[in-house]
C-alpha positions in Angstrom: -21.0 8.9 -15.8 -23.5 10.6 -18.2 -22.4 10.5 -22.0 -22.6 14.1 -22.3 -20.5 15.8 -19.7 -22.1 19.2 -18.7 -21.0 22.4 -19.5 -19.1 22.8 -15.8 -17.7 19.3 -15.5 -16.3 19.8 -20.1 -15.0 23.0 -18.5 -12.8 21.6 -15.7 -11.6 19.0 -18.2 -10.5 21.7 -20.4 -8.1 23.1 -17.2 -7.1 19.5 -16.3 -6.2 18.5 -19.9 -4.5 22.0 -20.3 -2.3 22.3 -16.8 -2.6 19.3 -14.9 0.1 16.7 -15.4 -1.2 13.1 -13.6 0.9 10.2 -11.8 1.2 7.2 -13.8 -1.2 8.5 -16.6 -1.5 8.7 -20.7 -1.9 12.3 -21.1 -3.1 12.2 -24.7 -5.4 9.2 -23.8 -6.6 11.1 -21.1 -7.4 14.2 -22.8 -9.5 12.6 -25.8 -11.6 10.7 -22.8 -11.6 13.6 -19.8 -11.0 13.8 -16.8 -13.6 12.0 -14.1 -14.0 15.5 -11.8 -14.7 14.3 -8.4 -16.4 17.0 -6.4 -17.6 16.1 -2.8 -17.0 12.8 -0.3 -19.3 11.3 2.7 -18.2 8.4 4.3 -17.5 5.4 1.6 -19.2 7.5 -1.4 -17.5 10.2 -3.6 -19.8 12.1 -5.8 -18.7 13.7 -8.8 -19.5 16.6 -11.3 -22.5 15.0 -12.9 -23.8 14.0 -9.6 -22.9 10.3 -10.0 -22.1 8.5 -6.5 -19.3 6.0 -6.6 -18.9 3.7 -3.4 -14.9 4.4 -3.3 -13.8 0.7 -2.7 -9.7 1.3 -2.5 -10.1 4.1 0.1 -8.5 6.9 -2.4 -5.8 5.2 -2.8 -6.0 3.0 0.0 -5.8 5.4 2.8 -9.2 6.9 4.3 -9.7 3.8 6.6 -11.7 6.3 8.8 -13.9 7.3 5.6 -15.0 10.5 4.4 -16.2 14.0 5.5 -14.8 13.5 9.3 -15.1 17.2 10.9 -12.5 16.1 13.8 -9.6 15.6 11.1 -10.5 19.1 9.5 -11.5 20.7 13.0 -7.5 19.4 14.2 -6.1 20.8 10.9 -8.0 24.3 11.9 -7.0 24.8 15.5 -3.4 23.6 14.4 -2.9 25.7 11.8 -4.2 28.6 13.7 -1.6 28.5 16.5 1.4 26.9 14.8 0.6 26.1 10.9 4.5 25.0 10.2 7.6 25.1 11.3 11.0 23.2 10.5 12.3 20.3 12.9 15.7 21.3 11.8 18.2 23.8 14.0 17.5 21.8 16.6 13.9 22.8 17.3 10.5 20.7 17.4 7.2 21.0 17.7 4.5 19.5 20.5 2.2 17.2 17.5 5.1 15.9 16.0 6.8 14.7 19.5 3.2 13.2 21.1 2.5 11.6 17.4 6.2 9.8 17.4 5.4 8.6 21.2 2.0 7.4 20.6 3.3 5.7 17.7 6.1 3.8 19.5 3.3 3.0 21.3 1.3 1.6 19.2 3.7 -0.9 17.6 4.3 -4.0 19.5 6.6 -5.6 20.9 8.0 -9.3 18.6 10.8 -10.8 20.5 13.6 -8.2 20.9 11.8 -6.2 17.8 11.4 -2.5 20.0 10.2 0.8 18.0 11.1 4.1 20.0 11.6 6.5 17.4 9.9 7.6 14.3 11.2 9.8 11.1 8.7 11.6 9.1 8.6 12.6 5.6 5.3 13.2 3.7 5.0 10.4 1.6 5.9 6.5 1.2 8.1 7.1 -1.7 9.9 9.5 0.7 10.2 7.0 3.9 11.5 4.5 1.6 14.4 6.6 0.3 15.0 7.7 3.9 15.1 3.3 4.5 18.5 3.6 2.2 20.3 6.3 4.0 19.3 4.8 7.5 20.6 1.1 6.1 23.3 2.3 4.4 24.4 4.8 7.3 23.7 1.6 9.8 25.9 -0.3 7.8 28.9 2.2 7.5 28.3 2.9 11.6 29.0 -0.9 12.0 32.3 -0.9 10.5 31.1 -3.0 7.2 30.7 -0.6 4.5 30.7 -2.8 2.1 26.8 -3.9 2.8 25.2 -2.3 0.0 22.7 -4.3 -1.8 18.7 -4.0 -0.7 17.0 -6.8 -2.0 13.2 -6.3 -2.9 11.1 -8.4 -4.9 9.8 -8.6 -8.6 6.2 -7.1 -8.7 6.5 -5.1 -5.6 5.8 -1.2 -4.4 8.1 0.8 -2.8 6.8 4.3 -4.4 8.0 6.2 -7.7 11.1 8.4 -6.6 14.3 6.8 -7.9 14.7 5.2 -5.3 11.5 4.2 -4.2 11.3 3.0 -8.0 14.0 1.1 -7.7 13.5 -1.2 -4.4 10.0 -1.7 -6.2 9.9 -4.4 -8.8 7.7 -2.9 -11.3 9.3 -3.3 -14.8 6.9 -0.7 -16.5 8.8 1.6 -13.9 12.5 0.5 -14.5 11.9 0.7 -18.3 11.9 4.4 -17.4 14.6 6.6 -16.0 17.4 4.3 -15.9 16.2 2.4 -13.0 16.6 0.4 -10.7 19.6 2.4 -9.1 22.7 0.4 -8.4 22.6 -1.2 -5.2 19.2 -2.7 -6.1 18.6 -6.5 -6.6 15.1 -8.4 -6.8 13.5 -11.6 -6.3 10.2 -13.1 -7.2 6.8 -12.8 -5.5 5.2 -15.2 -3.6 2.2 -15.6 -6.0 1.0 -19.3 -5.2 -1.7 -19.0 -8.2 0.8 -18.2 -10.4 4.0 -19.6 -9.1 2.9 -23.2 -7.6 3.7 -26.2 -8.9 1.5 -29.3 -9.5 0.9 -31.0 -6.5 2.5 -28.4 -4.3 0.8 -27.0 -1.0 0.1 -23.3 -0.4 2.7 -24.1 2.8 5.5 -25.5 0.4 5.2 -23.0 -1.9 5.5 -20.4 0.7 9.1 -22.1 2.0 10.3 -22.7 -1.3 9.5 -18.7 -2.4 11.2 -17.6 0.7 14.2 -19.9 -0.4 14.6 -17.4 -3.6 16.2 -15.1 -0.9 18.7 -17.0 0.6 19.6 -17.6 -3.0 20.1 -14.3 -4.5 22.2 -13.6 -1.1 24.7 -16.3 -2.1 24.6 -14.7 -5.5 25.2 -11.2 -4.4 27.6 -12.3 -1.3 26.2 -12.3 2.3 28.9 -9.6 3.2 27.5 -6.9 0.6 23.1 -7.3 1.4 22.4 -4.6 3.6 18.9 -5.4 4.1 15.6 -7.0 2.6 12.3 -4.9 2.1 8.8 -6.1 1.3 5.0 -5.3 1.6 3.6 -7.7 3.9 0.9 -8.2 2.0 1.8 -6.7 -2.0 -0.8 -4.1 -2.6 0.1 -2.1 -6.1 1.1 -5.4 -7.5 -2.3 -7.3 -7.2 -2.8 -8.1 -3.8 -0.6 -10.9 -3.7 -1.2 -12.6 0.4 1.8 -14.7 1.2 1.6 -18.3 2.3 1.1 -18.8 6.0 4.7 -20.5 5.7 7.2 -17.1 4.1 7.1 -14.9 6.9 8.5 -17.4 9.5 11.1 -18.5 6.9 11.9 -14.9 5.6 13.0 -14.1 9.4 14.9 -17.4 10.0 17.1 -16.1 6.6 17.3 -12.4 7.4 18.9 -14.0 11.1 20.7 -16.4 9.3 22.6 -13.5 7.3 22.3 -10.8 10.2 21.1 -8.2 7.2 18.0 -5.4 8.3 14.4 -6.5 7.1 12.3 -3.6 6.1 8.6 -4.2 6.4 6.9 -1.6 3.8 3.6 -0.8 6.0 2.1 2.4 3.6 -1.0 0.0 2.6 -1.2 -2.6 5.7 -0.3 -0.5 9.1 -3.3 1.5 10.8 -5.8 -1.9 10.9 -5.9 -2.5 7.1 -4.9 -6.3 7.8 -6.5 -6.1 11.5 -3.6 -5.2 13.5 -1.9 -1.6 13.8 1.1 -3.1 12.4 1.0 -5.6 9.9 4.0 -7.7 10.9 2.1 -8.3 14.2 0.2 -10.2 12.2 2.4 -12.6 10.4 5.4 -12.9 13.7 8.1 -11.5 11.8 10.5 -9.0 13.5 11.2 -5.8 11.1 13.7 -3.2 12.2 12.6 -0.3 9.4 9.2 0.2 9.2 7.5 2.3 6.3 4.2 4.4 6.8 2.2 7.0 5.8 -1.3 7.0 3.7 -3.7 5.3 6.7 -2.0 7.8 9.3 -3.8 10.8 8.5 -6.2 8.6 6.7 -5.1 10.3 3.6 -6.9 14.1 4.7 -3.0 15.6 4.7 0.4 14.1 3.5 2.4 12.3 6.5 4.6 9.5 5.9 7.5 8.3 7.7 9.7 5.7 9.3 9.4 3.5 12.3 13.1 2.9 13.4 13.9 0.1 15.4 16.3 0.4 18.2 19.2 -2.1 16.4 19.4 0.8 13.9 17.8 4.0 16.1 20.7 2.8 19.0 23.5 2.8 16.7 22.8 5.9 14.8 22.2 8.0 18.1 25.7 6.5 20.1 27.9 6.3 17.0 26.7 8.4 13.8 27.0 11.8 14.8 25.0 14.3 12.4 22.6 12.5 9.8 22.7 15.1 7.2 19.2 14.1 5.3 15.7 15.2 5.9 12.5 16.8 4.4 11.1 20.9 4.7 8.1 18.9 6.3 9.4 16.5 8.5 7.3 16.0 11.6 5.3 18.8 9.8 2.4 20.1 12.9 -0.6 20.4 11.3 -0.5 17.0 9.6 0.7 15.7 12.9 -1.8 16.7 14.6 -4.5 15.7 11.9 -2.7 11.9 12.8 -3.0 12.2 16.5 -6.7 13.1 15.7 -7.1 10.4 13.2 -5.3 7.6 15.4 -7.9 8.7 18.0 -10.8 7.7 15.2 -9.5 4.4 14.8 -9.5 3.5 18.6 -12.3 4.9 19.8 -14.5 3.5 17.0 -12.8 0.1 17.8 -11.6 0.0 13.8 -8.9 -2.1 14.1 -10.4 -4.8 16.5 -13.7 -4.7 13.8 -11.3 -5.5 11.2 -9.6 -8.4 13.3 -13.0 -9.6 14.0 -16.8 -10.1 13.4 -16.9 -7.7 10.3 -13.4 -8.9 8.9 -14.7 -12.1 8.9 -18.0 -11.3 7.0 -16.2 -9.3 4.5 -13.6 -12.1 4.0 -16.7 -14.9 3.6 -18.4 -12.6 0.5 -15.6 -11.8 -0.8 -14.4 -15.8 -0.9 -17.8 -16.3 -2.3 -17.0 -14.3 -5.6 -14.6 -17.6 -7.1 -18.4 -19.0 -8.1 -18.1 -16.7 -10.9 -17.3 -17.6 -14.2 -14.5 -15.4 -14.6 -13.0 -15.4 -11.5 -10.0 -18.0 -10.6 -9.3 -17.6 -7.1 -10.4 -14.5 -4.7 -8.3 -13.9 -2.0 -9.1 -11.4 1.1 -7.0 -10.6 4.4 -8.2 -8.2 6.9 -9.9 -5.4 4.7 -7.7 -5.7 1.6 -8.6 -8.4 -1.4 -8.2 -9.0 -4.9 -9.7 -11.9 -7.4 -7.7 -12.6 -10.9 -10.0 -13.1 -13.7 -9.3 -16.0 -16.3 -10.5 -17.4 -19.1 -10.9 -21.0 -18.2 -11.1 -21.5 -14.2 -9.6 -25.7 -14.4 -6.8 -24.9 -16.8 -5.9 -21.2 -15.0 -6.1 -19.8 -18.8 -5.6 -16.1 -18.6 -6.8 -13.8 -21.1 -4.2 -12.4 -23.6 -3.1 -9.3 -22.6 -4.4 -7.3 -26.0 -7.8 -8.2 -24.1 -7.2 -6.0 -21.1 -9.7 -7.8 -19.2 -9.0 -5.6 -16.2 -9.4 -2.5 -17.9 -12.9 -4.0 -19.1 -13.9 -4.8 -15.9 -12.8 -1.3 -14.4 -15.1 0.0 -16.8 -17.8 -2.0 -15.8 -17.6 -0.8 -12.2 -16.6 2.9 -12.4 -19.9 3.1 -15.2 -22.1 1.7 -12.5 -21.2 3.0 -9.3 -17.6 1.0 -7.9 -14.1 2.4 -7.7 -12.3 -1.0 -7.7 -9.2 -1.0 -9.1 -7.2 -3.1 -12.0 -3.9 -4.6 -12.0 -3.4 -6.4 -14.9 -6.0 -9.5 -14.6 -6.4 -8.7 -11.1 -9.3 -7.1 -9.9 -8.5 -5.3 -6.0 -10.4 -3.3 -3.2 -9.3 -1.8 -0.2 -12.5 -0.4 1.6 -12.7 2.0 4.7 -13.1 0.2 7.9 -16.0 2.0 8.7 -17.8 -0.3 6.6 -21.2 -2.3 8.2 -22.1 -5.3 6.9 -25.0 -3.6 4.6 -22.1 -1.7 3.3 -20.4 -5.0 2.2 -23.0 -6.5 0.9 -23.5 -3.5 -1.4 -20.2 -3.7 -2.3 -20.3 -7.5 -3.3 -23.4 -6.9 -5.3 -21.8 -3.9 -7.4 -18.7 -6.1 -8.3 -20.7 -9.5 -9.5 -22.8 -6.5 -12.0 -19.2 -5.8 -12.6 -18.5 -9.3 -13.4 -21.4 -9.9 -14.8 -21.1 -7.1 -17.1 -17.9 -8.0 -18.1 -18.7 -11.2 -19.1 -21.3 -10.1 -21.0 -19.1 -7.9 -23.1 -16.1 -10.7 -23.4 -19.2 -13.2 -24.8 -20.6 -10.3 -27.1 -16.5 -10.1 -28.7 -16.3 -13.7 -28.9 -13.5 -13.7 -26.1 -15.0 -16.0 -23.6 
């Protein structure tokens, strides 16, 4: 971005610093800086006021798998908005997008052993599916004669969204320092984070049993016959990218069994062929019987989220629970419905998900690998289109930087001055790019992060910090 913002772009700033409250932002920081005002998209580039193009490497905020400027999404909005824009799915009434979306999503999800998805609840966001997760656990539970089952374990480091109770279930302590939080109900264990976590000698595999052990653990702690359920990312997106050993999911399920409690599997980030699959617990064999969406759905061009109930808990509600007396103004809202059926017709006929699984996940996976040659980087970790590398100070010993560095923040600054939206979490450096990606595309992207590097180091040698 220039130095000296232009008379439109200081303008909008003005407005922004004036009106416009941000998520998770410093207001006064922000206003002595300004406002980046992003103006147009096209495929994997956003350009903004000063006429700077950014390859947009965490999809917005990873959702626009299908990349930018797609006329079919707004043409879908248009023809739905001009027959029926909106209308409530409450009084018992519903609407043609929102049915065809929830068959072709039960559809869509496959079949694990006895896991079956028939219906689907919408809301418009993550934050919102997850709060519906603790009604439809909580109801499950009451419906079952064991009222007592309360507790929702999540884990330390993890994103469930920022309402209070999406906040909660999360394990973000910057989050819980405000508002009171987490809720009561709400327990946490640690995250399987083998770079940080393992111990001398251990494998990736042990590690992965032993982290899944910290479950079984807290449920002892809390009693077996007060955990309602368990909830997790598959892969943890907000809090790094943190990918599992190939040994937790197996040993997650055998405990949830063990215990008979619900697993939740939070899909916003990994469903809709982030990790190669449509559903991410296809992926890793486990057997969910909530699952999260939203973001990928619509690819991020309206707000859509939802739930993907399994028939344990869709079953019991329907024969046993009578009327379920929560919902949203905009569930199963039509236009955004149909801007999903549109969006979910993208994805297949361009082959998106099977790309990701395949020949181009691959290649991006083998770049991105490649990165750990760098001076700063300790490990770099991909799966399906979704990666992050941690930067250190010395790669043998793991030696981070001290936090009053904010090596990530340095970084960030590198790439978002030179033409990469890659995002910072911590020490932790992450991408989620559109799947429309070629391989020219990747390599791009790989060259504009080891500037980044680069250009970090630089600085960090130049401060006498490396």
């Amino acid at each position: 971005m220039t130095a000296s913002p232009s008379t439109e772009t200081q303008a909008v700033q003005a407005l922004d610093s004036a009106h416009f409250l941000h998520p998770f932002t410093d207001h006064a920081a922000l206003a002595r800086k300004g406002a980046r005002v992003m103006v147009k998209a096209k495929g994997i580039y956003v350009w903004d006021t000063e006429g700077e193009r950014v390859l947009d490497a965490m999809s917005g905020l990873w959702c626009v798998n299908v990349g930018y400027g797609r006329k079919e999404l707004a043409d879908a909005a248009y023809q739905q908005m001009m027959t029926l824009p909106f209308y409530n799915a409450f009084f018992q009434t519903t609407n043609e997008p929102a049915v065809r979306l929830a068959a072709r999503l039960a559809g869509l999800a496959p079949q694990v052993g006895d896991c079956h998805f028939d219906h689907v609840f919408y809301s418009s966001s993550g934050s919102e599916s997850n709060d519906t997760n603790v009604r439809l656990v909580r109801r499950y539970w009451d419906l079952m004669g064991q009222p007592q089952r309360k507790v929702i374990i999540g884990r330390i480091n993890g994103y469930h969204g920022s309402t209070m109770a999406g906040a909660s279930l999360g394990g973000m302590a910057s989050m819980h320092e405000q508002g009171d939080l987490p809720i009561p109900g709400i327990e946490h264990i640690d995250q399987p984070y083998f770079y940080d976590k393992g111990k001398p000698g251990e494998s990736e595999d042990e590690f992965g049993l032993r982290a899944a052990g910290w479950l079984e653990a807290k449920i002892k702690e809390v009693g077996p016959q007060k955990v309602a359920a368990f909830i997790a990312e598959p892969v943890q997106g907000a809090g790094g990218v943190i990918i599992p050993p190939s040994t937790y999911w197996p040993e997650i399920q055998r405990i949830v069994d063990k215990y008979g409690i619900l697993l939740i599997s939070d899909e916003v980030i990994c469903a809709f062929g982030r990790l190669g699959h449509w559903f991410a617990y296809e992926k890793f064999g486990y057997r969910p019987d909530l699952i999260t969406f939203a973001k990928a759905v619509t690819s991020g061009y309206v707000p859509l989220g939802g739930v993907m109930v399994g028939n344990r808990v869709a079953q019991t509600l329907i024969a046993k629970g009578g009327e379920f007396n929560h919902g949203y103004t905009y569930s199963g809202h039509p236009t955004a419905c149909a801007v999903a059926l549109a969006n979910l017709d993208l994805i297949e006929r361009e082959n998106l998900v099977a790309r990701v699984k395949g020949e181009l996940g691959s290649y991006f996976s083998q770049r991105f690998s490649a990165l750990v040659e760098h001076p700063l980087v300790g490990a770099a970790q991909s799966c399906g289109f979704v990666a992050g590398l941690v930067l250190v100070k010395d790669k043998k010993s793991k030696k981070r930087f001290d936090s009053s560095v904010d090596v990530g923040m340095i970084c960030r600054r590198h790439c978002f001055d030179n033409g990469l939206i890659m995002r910072a979490v911590g020490d932790r450096m992450i991408v989620a790019p559109p799947l429309i990606m070629s391989q020219a595309d990747i390599d791009e992207l790989m060259g504009l992060i080891r500037q980044a590097l680069d250009l970090t180091l630089a600085e960090l040698k130049s401060r006498h910090l490396f």
